[in-house]
C-alpha positions as CSV (number, residue, x, y, z in Angstrom):
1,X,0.0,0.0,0.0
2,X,1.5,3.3,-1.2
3,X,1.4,6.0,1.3
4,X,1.8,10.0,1.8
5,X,3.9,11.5,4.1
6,X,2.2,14.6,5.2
7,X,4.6,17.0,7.2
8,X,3.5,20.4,8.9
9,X,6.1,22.8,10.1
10,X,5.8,25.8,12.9
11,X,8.9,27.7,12.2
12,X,10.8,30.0,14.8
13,X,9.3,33.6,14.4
14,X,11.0,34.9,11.5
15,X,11.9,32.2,10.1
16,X,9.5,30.4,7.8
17,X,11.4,32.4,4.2
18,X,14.7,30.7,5.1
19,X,13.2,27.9,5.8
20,X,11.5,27.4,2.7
21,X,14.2,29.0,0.6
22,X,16.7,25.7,2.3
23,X,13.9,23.8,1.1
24,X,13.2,24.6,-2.1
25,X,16.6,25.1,-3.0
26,X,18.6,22.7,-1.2
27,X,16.6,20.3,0.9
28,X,14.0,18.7,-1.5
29,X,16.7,18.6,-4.4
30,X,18.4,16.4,-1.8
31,X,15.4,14.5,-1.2
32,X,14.8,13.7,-4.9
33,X,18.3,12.3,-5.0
34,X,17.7,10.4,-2.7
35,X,15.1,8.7,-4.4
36,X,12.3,10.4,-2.7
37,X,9.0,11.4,-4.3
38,X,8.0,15.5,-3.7
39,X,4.4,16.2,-4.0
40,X,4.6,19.3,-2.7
41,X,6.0,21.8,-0.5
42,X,6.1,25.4,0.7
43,X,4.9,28.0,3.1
44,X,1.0,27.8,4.5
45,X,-1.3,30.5,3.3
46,X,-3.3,30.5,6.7
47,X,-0.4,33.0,8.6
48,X,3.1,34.0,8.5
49,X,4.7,31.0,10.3
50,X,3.9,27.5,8.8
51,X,5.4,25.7,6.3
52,X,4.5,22.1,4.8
53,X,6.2,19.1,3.0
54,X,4.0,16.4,1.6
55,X,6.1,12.8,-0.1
56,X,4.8,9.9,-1.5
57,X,6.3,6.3,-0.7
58,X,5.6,3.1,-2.2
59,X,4.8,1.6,0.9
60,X,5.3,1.9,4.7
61,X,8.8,-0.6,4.2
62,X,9.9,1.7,1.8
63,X,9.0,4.7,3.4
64,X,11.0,3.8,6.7
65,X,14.4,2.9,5.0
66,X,14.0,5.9,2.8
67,X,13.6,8.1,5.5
68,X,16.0,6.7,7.6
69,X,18.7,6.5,4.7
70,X,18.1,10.3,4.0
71,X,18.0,12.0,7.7
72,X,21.2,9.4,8.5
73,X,23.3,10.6,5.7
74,X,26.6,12.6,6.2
75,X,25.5,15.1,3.8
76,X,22.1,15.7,6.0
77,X,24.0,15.3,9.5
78,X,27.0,18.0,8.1
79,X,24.7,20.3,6.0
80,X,21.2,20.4,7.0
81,X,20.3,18.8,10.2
82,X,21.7,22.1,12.6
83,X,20.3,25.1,10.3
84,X,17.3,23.5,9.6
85,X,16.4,22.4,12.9
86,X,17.2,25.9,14.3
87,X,14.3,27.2,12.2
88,X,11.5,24.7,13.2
89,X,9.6,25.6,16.5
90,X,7.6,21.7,16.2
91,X,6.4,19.5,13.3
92,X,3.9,17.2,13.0
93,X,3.3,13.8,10.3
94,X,0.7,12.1,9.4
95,X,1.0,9.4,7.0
96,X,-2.2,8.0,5.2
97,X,-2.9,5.5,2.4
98,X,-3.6,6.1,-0.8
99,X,-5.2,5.0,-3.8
100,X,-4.7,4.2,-7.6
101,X,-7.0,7.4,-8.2
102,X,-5.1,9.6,-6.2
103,X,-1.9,8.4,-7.3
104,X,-3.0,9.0,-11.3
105,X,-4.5,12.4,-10.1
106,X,-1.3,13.5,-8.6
107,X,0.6,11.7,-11.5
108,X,3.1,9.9,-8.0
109,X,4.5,6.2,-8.5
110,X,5.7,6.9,-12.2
């Protein structure tokens, strides 16, 4: 069962354009690299501090090792993992099932 990875962010006051600028430029470039499917990603409309990052994974399995191949790698740890962290007040994932139609709709899994 093919899943998405739903991610919500509460960034630092301040700090959401940095953060999305790190992401859009340098994060989810790194994610794709590693293999990992971006649906989408980018600051929240509803106020000045949220941020979001949605995935798709072929399955739970996959999603796991992905994830923990990506947060665990030296390029993450050196580069990312400090400044990044320093901008998020608290996340929050959910992770939900999807379906054949939603993965066509969104054109994921190609």
């Amino acid at each position: 069962m093919s899943v998405l990875d739903i991610r919500t962010y509460r960034t630092v006051p301040g700090g959401r354009q940095e953060f999305v600028r790190i992401m859009a430029e340098e994060a989810v470039p790194m994610l794709r690299r590693h293999g990992i499917e971006v649906v989408a990603f980018g600051s929240s409309l509803q106020d000045d501090e949220h941020a979001l990052l949605i995935r798709f994974f072929g399955s739970l399995k996959e999603r796991k090792v992905q994830l923990e191949r990506f947060y665990g790698s030296d390029e993450w740890l050196k580069n990312f993992d400090d400044r990044v962290m320093a901008l998020i007040e608290s996340y929050h994932t959910v992770v939900i099932p999807t379906s054949r139609d939603v993965e066509t709709a969104l054109g994921l899994g190609s």
